[in-house]
C-alpha positions as CSV (number, residue, x, y, z in Angstrom):
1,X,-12.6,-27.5,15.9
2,X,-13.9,-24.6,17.5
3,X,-14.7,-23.5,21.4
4,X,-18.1,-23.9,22.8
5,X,-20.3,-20.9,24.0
6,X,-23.6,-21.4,26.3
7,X,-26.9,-19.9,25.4
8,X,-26.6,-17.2,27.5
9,X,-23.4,-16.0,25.2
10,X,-25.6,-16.7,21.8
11,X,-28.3,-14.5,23.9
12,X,-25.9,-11.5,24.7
13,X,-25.3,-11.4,20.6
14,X,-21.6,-12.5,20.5
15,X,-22.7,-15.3,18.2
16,X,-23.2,-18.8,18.3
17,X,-20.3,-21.3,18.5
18,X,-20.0,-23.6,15.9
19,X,-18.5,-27.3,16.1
20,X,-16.8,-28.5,13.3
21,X,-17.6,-31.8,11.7
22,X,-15.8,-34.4,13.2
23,X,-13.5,-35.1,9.2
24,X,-12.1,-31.5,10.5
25,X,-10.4,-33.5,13.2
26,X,-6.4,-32.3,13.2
27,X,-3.9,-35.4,13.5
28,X,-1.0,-35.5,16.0
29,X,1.8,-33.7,15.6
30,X,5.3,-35.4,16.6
31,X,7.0,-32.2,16.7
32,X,5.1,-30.7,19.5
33,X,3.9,-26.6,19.9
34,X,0.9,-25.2,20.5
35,X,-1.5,-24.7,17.6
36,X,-1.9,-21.2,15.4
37,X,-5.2,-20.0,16.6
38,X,-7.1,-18.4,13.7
39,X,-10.2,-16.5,14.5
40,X,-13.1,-15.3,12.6
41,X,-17.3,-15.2,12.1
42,X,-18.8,-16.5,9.8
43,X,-22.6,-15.9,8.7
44,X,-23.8,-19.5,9.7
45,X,-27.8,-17.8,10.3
46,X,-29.1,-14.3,8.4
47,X,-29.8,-14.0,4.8
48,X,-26.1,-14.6,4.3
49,X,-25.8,-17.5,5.3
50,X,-26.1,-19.8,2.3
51,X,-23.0,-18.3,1.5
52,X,-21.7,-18.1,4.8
53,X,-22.0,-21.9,5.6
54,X,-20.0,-22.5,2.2
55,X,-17.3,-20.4,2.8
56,X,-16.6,-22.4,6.5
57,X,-16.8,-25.3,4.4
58,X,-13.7,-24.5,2.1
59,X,-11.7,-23.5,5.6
60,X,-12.2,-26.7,7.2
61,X,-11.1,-28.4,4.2
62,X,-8.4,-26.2,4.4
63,X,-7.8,-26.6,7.6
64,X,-7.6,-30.4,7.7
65,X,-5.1,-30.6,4.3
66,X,-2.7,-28.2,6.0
67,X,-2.9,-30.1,9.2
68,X,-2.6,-33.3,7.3
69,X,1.0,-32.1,5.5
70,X,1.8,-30.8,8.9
71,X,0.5,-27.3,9.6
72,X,2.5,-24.4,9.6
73,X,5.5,-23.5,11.1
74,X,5.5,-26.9,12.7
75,X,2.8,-26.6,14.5
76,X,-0.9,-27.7,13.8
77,X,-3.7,-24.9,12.9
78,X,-6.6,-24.2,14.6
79,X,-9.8,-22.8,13.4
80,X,-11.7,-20.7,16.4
81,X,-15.1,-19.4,14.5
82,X,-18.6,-18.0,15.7
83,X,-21.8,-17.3,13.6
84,X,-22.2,-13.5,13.5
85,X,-25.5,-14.4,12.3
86,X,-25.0,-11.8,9.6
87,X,-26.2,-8.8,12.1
88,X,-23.1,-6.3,12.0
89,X,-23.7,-5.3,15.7
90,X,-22.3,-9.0,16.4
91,X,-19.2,-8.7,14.5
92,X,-17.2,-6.4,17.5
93,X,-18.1,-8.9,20.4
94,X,-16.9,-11.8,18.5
95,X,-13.5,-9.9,17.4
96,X,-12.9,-8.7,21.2
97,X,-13.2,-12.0,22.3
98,X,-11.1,-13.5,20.2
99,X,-8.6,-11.6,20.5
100,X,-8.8,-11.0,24.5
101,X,-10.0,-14.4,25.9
102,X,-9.7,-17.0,23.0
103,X,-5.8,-15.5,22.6
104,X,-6.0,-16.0,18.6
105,X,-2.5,-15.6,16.9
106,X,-4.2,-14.2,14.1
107,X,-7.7,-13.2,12.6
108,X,-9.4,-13.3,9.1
109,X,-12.8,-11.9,8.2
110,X,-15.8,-12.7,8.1
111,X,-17.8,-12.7,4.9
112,X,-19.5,-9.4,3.4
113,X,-19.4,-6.0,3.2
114,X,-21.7,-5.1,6.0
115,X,-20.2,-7.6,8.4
116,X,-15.8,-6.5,7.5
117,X,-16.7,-2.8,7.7
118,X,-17.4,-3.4,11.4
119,X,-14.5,-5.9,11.8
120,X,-12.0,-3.4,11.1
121,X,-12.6,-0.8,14.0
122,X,-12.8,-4.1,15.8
123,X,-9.2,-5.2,14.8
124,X,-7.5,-2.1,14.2
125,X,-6.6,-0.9,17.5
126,X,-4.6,-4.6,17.5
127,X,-2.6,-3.5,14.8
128,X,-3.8,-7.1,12.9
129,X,-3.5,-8.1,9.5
130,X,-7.2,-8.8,8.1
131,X,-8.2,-10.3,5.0
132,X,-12.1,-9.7,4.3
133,X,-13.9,-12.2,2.1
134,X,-16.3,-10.6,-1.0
135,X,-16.6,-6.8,1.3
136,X,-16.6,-4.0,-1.2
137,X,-14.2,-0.8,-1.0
138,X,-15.0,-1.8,3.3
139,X,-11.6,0.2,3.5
140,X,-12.7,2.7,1.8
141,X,-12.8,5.0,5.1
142,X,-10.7,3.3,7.0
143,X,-7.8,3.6,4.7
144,X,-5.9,0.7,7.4
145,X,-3.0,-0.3,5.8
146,X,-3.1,-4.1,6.9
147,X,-6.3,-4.8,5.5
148,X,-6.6,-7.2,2.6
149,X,-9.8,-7.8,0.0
150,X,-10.4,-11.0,-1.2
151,X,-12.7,-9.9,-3.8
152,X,-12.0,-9.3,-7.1
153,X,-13.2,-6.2,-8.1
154,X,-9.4,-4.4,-8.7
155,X,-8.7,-1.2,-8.3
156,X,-12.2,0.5,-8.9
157,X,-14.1,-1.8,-6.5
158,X,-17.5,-0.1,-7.0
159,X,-17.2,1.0,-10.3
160,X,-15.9,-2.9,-11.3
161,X,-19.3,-4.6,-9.9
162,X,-21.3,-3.4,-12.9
163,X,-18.7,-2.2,-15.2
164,X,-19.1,-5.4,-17.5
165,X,-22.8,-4.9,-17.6
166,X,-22.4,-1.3,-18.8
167,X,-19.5,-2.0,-21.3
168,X,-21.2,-4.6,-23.5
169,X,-24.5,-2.4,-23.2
170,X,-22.5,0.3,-24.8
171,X,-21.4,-2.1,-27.6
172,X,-25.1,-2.7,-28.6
173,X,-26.0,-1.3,-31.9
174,X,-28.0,0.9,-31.8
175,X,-26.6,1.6,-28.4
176,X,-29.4,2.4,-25.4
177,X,-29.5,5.2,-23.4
178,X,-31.6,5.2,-20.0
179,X,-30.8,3.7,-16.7
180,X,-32.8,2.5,-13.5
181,X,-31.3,1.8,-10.7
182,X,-33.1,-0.1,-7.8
183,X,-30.2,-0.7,-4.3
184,X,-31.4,-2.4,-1.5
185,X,-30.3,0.0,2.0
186,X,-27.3,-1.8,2.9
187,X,-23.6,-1.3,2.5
188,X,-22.5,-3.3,0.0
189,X,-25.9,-2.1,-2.2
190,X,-25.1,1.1,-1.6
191,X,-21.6,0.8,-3.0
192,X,-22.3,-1.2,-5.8
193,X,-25.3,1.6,-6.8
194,X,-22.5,4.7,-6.1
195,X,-20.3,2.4,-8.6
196,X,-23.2,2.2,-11.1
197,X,-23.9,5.8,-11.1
198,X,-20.1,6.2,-12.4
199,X,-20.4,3.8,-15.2
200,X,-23.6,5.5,-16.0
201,X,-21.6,8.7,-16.2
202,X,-18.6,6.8,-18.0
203,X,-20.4,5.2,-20.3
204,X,-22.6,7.8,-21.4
205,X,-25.9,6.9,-20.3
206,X,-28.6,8.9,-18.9
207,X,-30.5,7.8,-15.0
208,X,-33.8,8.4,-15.8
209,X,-35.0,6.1,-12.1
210,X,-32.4,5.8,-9.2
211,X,-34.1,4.7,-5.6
212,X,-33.4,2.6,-2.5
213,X,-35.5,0.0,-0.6
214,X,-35.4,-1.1,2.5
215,X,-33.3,-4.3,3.3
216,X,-36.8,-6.0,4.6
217,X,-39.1,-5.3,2.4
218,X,-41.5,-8.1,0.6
219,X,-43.9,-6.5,-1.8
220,X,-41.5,-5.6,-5.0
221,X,-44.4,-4.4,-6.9
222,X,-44.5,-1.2,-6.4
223,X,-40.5,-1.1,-7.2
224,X,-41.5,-2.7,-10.4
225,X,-44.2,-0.6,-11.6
226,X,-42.7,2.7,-10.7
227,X,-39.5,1.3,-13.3
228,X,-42.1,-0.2,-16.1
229,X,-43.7,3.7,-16.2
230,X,-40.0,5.2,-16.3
231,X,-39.4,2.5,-19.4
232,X,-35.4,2.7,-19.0
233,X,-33.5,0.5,-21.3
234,X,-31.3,-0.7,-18.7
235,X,-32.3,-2.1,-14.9
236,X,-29.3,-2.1,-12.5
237,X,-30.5,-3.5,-9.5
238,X,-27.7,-4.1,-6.4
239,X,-29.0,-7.0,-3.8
240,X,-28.8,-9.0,-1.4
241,X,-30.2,-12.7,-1.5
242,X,-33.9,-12.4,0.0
243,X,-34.4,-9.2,-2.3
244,X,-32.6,-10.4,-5.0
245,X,-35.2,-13.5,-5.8
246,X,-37.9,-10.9,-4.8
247,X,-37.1,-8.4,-7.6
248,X,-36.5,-10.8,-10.1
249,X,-40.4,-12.7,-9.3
250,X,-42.0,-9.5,-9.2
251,X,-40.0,-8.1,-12.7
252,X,-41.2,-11.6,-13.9
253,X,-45.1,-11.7,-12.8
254,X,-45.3,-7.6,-13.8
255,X,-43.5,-8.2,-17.1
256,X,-40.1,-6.0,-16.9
257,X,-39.2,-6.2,-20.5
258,X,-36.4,-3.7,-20.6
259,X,-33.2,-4.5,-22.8
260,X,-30.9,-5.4,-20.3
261,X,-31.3,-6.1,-16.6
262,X,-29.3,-7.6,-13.5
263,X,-26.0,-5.6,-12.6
264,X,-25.2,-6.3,-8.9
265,X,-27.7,-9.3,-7.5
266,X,-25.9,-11.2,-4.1
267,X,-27.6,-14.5,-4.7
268,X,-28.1,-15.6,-8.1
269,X,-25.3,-17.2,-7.7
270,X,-27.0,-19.8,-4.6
271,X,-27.4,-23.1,-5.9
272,X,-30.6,-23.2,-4.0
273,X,-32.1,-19.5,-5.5
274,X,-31.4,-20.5,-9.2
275,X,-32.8,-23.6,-8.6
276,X,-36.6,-21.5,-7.0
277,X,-36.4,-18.9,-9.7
278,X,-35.1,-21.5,-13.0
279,X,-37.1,-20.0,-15.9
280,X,-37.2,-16.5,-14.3
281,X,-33.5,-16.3,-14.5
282,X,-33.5,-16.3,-18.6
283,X,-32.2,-13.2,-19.9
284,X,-30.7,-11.6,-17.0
285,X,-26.9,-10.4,-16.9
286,X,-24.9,-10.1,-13.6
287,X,-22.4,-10.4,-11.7
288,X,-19.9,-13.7,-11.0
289,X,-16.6,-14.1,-9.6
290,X,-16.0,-17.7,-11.1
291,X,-17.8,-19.7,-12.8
292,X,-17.0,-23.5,-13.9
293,X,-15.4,-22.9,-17.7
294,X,-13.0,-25.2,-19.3
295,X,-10.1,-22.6,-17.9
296,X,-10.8,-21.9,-14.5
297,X,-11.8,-25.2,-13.3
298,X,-8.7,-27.5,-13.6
299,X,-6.6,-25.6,-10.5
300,X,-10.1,-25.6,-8.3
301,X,-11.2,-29.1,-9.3
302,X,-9.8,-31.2,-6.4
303,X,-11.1,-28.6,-3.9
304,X,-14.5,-29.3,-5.6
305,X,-14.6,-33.1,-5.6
306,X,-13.9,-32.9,-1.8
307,X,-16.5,-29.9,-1.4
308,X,-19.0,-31.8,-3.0
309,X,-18.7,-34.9,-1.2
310,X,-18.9,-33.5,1.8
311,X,-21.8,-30.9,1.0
312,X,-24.8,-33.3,1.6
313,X,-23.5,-34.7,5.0
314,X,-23.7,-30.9,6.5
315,X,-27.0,-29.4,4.4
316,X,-25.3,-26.6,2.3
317,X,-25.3,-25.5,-1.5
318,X,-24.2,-28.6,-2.9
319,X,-21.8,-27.2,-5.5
320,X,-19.9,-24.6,-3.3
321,X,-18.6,-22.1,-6.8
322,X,-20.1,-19.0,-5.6
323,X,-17.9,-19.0,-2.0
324,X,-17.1,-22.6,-1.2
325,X,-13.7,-21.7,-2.6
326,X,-13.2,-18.8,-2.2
327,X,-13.2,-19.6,1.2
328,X,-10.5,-22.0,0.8
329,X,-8.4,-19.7,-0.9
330,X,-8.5,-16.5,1.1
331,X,-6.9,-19.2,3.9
332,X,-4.5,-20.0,1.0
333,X,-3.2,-16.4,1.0
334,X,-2.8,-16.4,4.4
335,X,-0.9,-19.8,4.3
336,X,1.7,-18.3,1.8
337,X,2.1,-15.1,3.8
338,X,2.7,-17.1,6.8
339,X,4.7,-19.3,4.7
340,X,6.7,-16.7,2.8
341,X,8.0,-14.8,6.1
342,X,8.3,-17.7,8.4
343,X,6.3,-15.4,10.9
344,X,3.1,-15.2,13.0
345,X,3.5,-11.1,12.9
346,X,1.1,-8.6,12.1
347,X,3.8,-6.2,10.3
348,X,5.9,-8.9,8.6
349,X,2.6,-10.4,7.0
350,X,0.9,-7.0,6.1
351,X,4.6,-6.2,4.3
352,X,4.8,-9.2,2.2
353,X,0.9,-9.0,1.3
354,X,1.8,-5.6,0.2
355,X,4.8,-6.4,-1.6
356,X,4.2,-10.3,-3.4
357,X,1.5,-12.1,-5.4
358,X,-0.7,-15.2,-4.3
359,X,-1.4,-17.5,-6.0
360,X,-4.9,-19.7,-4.9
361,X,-7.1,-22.2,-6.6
362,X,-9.6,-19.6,-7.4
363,X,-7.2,-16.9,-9.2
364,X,-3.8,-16.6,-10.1
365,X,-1.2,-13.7,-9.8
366,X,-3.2,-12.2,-6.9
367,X,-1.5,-8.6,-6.1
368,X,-3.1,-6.2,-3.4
369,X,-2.8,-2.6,-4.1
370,X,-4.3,1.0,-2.7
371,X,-6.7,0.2,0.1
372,X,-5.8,-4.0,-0.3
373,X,-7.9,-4.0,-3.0
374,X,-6.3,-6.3,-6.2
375,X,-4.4,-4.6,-8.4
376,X,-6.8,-5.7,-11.3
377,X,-10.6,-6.6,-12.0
378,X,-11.5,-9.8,-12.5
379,X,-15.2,-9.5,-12.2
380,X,-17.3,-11.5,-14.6
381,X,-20.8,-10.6,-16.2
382,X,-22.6,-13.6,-17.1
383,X,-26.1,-13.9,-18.8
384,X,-28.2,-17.0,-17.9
385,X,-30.6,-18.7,-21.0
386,X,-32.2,-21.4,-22.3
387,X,-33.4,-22.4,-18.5
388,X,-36.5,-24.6,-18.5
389,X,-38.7,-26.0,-15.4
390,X,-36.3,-29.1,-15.5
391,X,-33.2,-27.5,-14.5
392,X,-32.0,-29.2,-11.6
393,X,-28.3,-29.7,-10.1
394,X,-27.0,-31.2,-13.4
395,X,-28.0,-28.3,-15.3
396,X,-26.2,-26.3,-12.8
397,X,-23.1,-27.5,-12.5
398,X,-22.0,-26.7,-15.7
399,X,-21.8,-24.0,-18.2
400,X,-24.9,-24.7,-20.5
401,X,-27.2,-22.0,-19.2
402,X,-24.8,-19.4,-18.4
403,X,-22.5,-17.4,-20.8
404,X,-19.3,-15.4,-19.8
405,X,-19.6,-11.6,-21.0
406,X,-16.8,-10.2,-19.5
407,X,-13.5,-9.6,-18.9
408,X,-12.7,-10.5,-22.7
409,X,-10.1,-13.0,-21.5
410,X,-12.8,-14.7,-20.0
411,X,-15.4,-14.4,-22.5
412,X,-17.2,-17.8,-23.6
413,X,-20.2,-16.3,-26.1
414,X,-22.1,-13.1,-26.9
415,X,-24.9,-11.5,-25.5
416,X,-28.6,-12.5,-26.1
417,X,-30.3,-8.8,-26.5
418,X,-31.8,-7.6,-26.2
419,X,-33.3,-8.8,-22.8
420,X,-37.1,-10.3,-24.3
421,X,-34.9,-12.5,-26.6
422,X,-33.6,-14.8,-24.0
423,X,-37.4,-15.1,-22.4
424,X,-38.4,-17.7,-24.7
């Protein structure tokens, strides 16, 4: 349940208001109290927001089971959201409203690192606790002590986006040696490319290609062919959705052939985007954050079952793995800090986020170090085979075309290299 906003709000760029489904609906509470207000945006419109409207999704789910075993602290919860229509100039307004005229008790991010490195200047001056969904290193010049990733890329946030992809490169016999590098001009691009150009350096590679496109661009081609006539071994490309499915089509119809390619793609992981690229997804390794195995998806599987039921009713990626629940559990952490210090303040939650592990239905033995970033990497490479025209949501929702690389607690098969292999 959210507050309305007229058009000329959604005009003035604070964001539209959305209205939860009617399911969301809190029960009565015997005991009385005024809800916990918890505000946030949410990419509902943008190129983010097939990921956005999945991520609401898992916090109205959440919302109604905590309201259903009786809320917290007593008192029922209430969601207070707005569509930041993944523009970053949006993200500000929506915070400063929130906290000055909807009077939330507490705020969580929004999804993405272009839209939390704006929430925090937003926030800080509030002293309040933040938790920012999939935003990479945003803290990284910030340094705000109550500010919490849910992303995890450990320690080494950039560096642990593509680390996987270099490592098992480097355990190819014999092992390559030059790099591309293609980023789209946006903040989370830009990090993931600054943590490639480490693991280049780490892993003892040579960058024979390293450029940046702009975020709207539509003609790859050139991209492509300037790459084919550097002929690296290894493509590391760092995307966002729309340019993501544009590099790979144009890679396809030009012929990219190099030995390994992917890295740091935002939306290979869309339901909706495998499902328009299929075939042209064979061969390429990138990044996951969870993926449907045998040993992740017991704790998650509930969450899922209701996810998926209620997917078709409200038009969104019908599975929900990429951030369906992830946006459940980042609302779980919150829940157990709430939970753990009986308490609604800013300092007493940031303390016991600092000082305890979560555990949520995503990952286990959650612990935030320097910046709030986890305390360990748990990013997944996966490579995608054996695709064919007749994919569909079947095919998908399982682990038949997809292969865990890394972390080696994590692996489920070896590599198909190099790259042409997979092709078939």
């Amino acid at each position: 349940m959210t507050h309305r906003m007229t058009r000329r709000h959604v005009n003035a760029g604070i964001g539209a208001a959305l209205i939860s489904p009617a399911w969301a609906s809190a029960p009565a509470f015997a005991q009385g109290g005024e809800p916990i207000k918890i505000g946030f945006s949410m990419a509902q419109t943008g190129s983010l927001a097939g990921a956005g409207k999945q991520a609401l999704l898992g916090a109205q789910i959440w919302e109604k089971e905590i309201n259903g075993k009786g809320g917290l602290l007593g008192r029922p919860v209430k969601l207070i959201y707005y569509d930041d229509q993944t523009n970053p100039a949006t993200v500000p307004g929506i915070y400063a409203k929130l906290l000055d005229v909807d009077k939330v008790d507490l705020v969580i991010g929004p999804y993405g690192t272009n839209l939390v490195a704006p929430t925090l200047p937003a926030v800080m001056p509030k002293g309040k606790t933040l938790i920012g969904l999939f935003a990479l290193d945003a803290n990284h010049d910030f340094q705000y002590p109550k500010y919490f990733s849910m992303l995890p890329s450990g320690p080494t946030p950039k560096q642990s986006f593509t680390d996987g992809f270099f490592s098992v490169a480097a355990a190819q016999n014999p092992k390559p040696q030059t790099v591309a590098i293609a980023a789209e001009d946006a903040e989370f691009s830009r990090n993931a490319a600054d943590g490639a150009r480490e693991n280049v350096h780490t892993y003892g590679f040579k960058t024979i290609y390293d450029r940046t496109y702009p975020p709207n661009m539509t003609d790859f081609s050139p991209i492509i062919r300037a790459i084919q006539a550097t002929n690296p071994d290894l493509v590391v490309i760092c995307s966002y959705p729309n340019t993501s499915v544009g590099m790979v089509q144009s890679a396809n119809e030009l012929g990219l052939k190099p030995k390994m390619m992917g890295g740091g793609m935002v939306g290979l992981q869309y339901t909706a985007i495998k499902s328009k690229l299929k075939t042209k997804l064979n061969g390429i390794v990138n990044y996951e954050f969870w993926v449907p195995t045998p040993k992740l998806m017991p704790p998650a599987a509930d969450f899922f079952k209701k996810y998926q039921a209620l997917a078709p009713g409200e038009g969104i990626d019908p599975l929900g793995y990429y951030l369906g629940g992830w946006g459940y559990a980042y609302f779980q952490v919150l829940q157990q800090a709430i939970e753990g210090t009986k308490s609604l303040n800013d300092d007493k939650l940031a303390d016991y986020m600092r000082t305890h592990a979560f555990t949520t239905i995503m990952a286990s033995d959650i612990r935030f170090g320097k910046g709030g970033e986890w305390t360990k990497s748990q990013v997944m490479q996966v490579q995608y085979h054996d695709i064919t025209d007749a994919a569909d949501l079947e095919t998908w929702r399982g682990m038949s075309y997809q292969t865990v690389l890394t972390p080696s607690d994590e692996k489920t098969g070896s590599i198909i290299y190099p790259y042409e292999k997979a092709l078939g």
